[in-house]
Biotite code that builds the C-alpha atoms (Angstrom):
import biotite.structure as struc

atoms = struc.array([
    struc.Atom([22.862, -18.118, 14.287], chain_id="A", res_id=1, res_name="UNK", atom_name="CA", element="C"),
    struc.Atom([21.061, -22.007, 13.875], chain_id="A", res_id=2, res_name="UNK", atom_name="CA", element="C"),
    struc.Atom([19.003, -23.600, 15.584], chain_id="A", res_id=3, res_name="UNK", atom_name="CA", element="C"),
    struc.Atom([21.439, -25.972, 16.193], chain_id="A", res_id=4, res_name="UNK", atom_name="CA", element="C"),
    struc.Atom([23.553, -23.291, 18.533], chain_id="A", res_id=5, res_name="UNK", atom_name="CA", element="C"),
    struc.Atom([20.879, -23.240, 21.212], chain_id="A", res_id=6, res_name="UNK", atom_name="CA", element="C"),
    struc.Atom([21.147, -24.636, 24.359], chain_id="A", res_id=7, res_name="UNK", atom_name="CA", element="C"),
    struc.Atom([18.330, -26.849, 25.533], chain_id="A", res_id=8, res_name="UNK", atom_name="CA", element="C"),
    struc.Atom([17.147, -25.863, 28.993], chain_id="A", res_id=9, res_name="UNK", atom_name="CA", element="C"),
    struc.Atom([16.754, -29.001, 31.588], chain_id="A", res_id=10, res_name="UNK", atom_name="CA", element="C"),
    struc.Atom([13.729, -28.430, 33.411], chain_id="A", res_id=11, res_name="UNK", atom_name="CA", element="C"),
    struc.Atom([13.969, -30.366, 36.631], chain_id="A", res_id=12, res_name="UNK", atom_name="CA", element="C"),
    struc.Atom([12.198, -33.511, 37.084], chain_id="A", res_id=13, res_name="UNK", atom_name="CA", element="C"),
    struc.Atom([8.298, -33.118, 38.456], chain_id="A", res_id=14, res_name="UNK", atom_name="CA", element="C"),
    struc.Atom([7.649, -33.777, 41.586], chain_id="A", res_id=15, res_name="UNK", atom_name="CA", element="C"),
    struc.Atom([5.174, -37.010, 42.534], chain_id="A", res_id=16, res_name="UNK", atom_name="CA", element="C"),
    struc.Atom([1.627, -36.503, 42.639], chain_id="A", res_id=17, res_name="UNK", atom_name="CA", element="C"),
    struc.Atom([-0.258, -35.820, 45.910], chain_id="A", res_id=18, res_name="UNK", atom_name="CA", element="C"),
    struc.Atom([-1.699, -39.464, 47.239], chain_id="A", res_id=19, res_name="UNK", atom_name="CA", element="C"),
    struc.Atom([-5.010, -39.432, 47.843], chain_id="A", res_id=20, res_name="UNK", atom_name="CA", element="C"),
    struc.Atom([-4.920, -38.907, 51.322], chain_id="A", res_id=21, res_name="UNK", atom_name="CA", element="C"),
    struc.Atom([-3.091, -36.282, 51.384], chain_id="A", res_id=22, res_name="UNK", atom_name="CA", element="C"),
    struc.Atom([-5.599, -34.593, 48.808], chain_id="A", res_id=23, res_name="UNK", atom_name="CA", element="C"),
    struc.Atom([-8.427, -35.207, 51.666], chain_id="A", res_id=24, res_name="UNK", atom_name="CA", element="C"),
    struc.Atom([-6.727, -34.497, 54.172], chain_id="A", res_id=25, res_name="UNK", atom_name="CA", element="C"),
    struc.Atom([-5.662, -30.740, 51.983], chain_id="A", res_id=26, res_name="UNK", atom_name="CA", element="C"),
    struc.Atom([-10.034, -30.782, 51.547], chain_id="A", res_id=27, res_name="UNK", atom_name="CA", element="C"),
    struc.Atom([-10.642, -31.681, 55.295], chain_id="A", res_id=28, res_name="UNK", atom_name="CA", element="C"),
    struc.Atom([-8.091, -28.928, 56.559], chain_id="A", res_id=29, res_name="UNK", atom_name="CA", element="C"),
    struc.Atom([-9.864, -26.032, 54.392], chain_id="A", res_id=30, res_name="UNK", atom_name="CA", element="C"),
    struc.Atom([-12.328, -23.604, 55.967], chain_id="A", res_id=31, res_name="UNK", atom_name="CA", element="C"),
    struc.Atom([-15.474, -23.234, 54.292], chain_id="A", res_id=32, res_name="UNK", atom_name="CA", element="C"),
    struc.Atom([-14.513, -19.922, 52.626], chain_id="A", res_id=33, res_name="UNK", atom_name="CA", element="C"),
    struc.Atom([-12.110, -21.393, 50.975], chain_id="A", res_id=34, res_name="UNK", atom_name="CA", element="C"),
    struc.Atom([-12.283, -20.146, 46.929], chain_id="A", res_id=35, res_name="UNK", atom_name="CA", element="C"),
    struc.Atom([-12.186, -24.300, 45.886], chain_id="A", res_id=36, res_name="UNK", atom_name="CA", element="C"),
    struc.Atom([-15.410, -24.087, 48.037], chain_id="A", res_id=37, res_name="UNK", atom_name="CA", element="C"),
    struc.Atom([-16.630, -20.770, 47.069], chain_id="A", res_id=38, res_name="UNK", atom_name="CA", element="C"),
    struc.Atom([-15.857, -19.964, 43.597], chain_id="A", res_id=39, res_name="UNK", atom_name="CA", element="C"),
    struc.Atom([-18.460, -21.866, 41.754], chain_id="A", res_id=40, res_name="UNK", atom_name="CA", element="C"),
    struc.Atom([-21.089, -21.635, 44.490], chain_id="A", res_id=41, res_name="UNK", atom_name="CA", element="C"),
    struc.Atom([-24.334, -19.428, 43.576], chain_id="A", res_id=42, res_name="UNK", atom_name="CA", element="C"),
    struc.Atom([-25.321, -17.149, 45.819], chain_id="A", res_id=43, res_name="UNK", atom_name="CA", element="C"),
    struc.Atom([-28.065, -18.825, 47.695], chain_id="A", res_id=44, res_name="UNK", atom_name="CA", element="C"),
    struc.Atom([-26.701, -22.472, 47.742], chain_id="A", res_id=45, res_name="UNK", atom_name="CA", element="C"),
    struc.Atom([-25.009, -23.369, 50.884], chain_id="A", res_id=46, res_name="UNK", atom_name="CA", element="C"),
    struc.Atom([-21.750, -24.089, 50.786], chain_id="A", res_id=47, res_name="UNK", atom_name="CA", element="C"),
    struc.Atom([-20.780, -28.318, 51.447], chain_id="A", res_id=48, res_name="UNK", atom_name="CA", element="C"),
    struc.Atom([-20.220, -27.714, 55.193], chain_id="A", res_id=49, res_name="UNK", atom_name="CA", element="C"),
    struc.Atom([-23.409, -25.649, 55.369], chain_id="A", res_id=50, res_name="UNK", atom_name="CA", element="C"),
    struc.Atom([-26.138, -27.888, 54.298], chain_id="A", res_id=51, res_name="UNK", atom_name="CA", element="C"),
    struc.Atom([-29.371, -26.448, 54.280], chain_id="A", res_id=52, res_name="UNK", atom_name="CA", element="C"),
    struc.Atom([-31.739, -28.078, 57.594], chain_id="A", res_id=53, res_name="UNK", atom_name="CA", element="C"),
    struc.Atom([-34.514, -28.400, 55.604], chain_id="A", res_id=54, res_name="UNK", atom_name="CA", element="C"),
    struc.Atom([-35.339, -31.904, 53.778], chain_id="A", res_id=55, res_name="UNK", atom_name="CA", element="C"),
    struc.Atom([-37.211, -29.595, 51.101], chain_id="A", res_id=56, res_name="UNK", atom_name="CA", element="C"),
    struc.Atom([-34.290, -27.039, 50.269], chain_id="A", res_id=57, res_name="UNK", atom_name="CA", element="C"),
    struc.Atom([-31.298, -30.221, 50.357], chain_id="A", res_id=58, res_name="UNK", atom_name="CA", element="C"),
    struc.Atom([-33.713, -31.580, 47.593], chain_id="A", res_id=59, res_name="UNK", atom_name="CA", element="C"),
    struc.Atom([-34.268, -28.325, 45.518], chain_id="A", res_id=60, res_name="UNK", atom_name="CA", element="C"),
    struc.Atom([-30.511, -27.906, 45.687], chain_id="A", res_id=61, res_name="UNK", atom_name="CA", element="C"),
    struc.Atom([-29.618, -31.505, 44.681], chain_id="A", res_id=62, res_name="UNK", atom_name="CA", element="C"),
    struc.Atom([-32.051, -30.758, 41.490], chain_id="A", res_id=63, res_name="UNK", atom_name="CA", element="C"),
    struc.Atom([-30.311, -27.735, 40.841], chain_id="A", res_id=64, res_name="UNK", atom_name="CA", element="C"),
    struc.Atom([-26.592, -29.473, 40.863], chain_id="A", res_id=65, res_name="UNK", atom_name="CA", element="C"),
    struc.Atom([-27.915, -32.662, 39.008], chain_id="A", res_id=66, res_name="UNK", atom_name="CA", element="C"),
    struc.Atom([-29.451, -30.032, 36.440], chain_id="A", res_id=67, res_name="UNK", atom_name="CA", element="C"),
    struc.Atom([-26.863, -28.272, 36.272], chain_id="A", res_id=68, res_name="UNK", atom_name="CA", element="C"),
    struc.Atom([-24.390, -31.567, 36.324], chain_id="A", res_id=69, res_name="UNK", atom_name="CA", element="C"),
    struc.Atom([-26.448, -32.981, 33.591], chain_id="A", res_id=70, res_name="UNK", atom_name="CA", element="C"),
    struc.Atom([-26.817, -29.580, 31.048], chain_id="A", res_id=71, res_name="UNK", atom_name="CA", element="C"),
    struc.Atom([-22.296, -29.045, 31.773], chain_id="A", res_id=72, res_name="UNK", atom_name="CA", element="C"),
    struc.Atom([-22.299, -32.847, 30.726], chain_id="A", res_id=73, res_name="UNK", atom_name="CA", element="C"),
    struc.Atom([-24.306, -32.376, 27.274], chain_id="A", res_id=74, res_name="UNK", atom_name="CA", element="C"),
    struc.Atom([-22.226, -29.267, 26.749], chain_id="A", res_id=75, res_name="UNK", atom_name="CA", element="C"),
    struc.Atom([-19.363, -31.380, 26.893], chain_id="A", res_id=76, res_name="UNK", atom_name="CA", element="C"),
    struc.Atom([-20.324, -34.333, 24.584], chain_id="A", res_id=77, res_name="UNK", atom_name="CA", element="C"),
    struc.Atom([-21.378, -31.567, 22.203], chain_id="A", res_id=78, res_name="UNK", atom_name="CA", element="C"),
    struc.Atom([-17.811, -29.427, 21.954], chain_id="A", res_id=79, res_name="UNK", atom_name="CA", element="C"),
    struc.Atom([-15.936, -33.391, 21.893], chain_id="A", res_id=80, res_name="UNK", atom_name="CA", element="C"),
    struc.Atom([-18.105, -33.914, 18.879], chain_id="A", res_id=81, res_name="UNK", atom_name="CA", element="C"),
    struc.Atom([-17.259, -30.439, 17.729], chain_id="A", res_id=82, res_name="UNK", atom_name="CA", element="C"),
    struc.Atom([-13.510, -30.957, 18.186], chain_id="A", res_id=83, res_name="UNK", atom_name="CA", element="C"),
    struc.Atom([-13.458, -34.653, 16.712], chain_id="A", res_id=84, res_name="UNK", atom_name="CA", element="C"),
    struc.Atom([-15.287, -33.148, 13.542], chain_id="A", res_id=85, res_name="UNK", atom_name="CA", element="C"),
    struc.Atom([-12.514, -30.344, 13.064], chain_id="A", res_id=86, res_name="UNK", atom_name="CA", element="C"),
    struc.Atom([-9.494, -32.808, 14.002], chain_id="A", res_id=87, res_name="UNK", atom_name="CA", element="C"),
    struc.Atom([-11.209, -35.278, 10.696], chain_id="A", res_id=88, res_name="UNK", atom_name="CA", element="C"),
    struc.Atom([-11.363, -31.724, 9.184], chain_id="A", res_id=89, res_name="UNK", atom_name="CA", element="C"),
    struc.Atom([-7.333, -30.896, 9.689], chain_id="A", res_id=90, res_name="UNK", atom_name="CA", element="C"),
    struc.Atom([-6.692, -34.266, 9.112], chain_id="A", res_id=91, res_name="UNK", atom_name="CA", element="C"),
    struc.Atom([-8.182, -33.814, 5.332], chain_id="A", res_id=92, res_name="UNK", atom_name="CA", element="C"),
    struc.Atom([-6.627, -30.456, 4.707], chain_id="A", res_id=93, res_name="UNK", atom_name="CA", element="C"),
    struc.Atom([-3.321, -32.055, 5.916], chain_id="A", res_id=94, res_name="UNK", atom_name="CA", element="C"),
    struc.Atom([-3.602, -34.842, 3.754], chain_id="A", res_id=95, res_name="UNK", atom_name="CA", element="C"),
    struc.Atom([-4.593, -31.992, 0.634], chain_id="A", res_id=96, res_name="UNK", atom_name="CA", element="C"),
    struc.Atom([-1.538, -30.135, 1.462], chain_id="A", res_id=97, res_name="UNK", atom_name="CA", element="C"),
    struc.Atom([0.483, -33.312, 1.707], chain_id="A", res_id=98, res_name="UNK", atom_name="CA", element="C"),
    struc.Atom([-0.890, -34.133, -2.093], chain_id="A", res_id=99, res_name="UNK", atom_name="CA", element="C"),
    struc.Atom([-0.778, -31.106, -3.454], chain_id="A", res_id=100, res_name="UNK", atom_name="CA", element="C"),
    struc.Atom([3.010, -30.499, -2.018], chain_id="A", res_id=101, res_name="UNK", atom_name="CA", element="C"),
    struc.Atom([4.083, -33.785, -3.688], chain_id="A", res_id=102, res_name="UNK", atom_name="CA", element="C"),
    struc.Atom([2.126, -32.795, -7.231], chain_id="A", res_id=103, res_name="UNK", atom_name="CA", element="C"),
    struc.Atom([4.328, -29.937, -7.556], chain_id="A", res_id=104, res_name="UNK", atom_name="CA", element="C"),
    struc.Atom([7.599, -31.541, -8.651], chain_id="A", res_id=105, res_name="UNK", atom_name="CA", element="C"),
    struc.Atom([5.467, -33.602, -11.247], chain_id="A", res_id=106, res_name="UNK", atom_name="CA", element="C"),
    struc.Atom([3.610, -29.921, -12.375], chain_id="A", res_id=107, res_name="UNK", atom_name="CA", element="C"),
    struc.Atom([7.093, -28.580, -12.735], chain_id="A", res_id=108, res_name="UNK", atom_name="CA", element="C"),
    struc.Atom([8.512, -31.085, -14.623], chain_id="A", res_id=109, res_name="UNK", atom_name="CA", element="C"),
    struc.Atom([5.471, -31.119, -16.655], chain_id="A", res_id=110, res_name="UNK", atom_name="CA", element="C"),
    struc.Atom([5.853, -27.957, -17.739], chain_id="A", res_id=111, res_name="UNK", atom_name="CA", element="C"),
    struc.Atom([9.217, -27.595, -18.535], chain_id="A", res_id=112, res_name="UNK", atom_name="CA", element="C"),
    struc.Atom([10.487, -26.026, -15.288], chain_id="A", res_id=113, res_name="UNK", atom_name="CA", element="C"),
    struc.Atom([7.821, -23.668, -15.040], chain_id="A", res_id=114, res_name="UNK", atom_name="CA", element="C"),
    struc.Atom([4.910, -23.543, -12.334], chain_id="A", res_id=115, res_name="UNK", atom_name="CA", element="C"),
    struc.Atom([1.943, -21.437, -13.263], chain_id="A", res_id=116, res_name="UNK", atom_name="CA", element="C"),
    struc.Atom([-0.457, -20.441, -10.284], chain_id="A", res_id=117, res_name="UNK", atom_name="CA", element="C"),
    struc.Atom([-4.097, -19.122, -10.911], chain_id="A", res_id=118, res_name="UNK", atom_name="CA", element="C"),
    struc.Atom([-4.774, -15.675, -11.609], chain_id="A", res_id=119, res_name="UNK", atom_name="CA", element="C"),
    struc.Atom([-5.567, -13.895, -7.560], chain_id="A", res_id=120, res_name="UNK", atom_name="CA", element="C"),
    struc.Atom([-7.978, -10.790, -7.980], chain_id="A", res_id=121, res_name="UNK", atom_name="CA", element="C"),
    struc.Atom([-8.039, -8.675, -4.757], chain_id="A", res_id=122, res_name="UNK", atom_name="CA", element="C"),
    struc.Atom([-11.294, -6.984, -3.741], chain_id="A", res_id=123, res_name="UNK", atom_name="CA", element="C"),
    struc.Atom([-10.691, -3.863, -2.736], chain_id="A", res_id=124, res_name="UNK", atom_name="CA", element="C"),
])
């Protein structure tokens, strides 16, 4: 059986986006123990609705986001440079493949018909 005998499934259509509103309003409505809230709080950081009293410990944790803010930000940069080198890297084993595919005909004909590969030793 093809390819070609498969149905395609229609997946129905997406629904629209939430407005921004309603997203705030969603935030507004949610009780402080809420996972969005609480699942990438540390232990001793107050959660947003419980801000810490004290001038000294709002500061310490500000620090402590913008640290952490900053180090998740460099992390970033460094696996988008990281992915952008191995994209150029696919791109130029792609375009070896893409060569080497279209230098076979011109080996066969060449060589009379015949394609010779390398000799492959297996360790073992």
């Amino acid at each position: 059986m093809g390819s070609k005998a498969r149905k395609r499934v229609v997946l129905p259509t997406r629904p629209a986006p939430p407005t921004v509103e309603q997203i705030l309003e969603d935030v507004r409505g949610a009780r402080a123990e809420d996972p969005v809230f609480t699942a990438l709080a540390t232990e001793d950081s107050p959660g947003p609705f419980g801000r810490a009293e004290d001038p000294e410990a709002q500061q310490e944790q500000l620090y402590h986001q913008s640290w952490a803010y900053v180090a998740a930000n460099q992390r970033l940069q460094q696996v988008g440079d990281e992915l952008r080198q191995r994209c150029k890297d696919l791109r130029r084993a792609g375009q070896e493949l893409e060569w080497d595919i279209g230098q076979g005909p011109r080996n066969m004909e060449e060589n009379g018909g015949s394609v010779s590969f390398p000799p492959v030793t297996l360790a073992m």
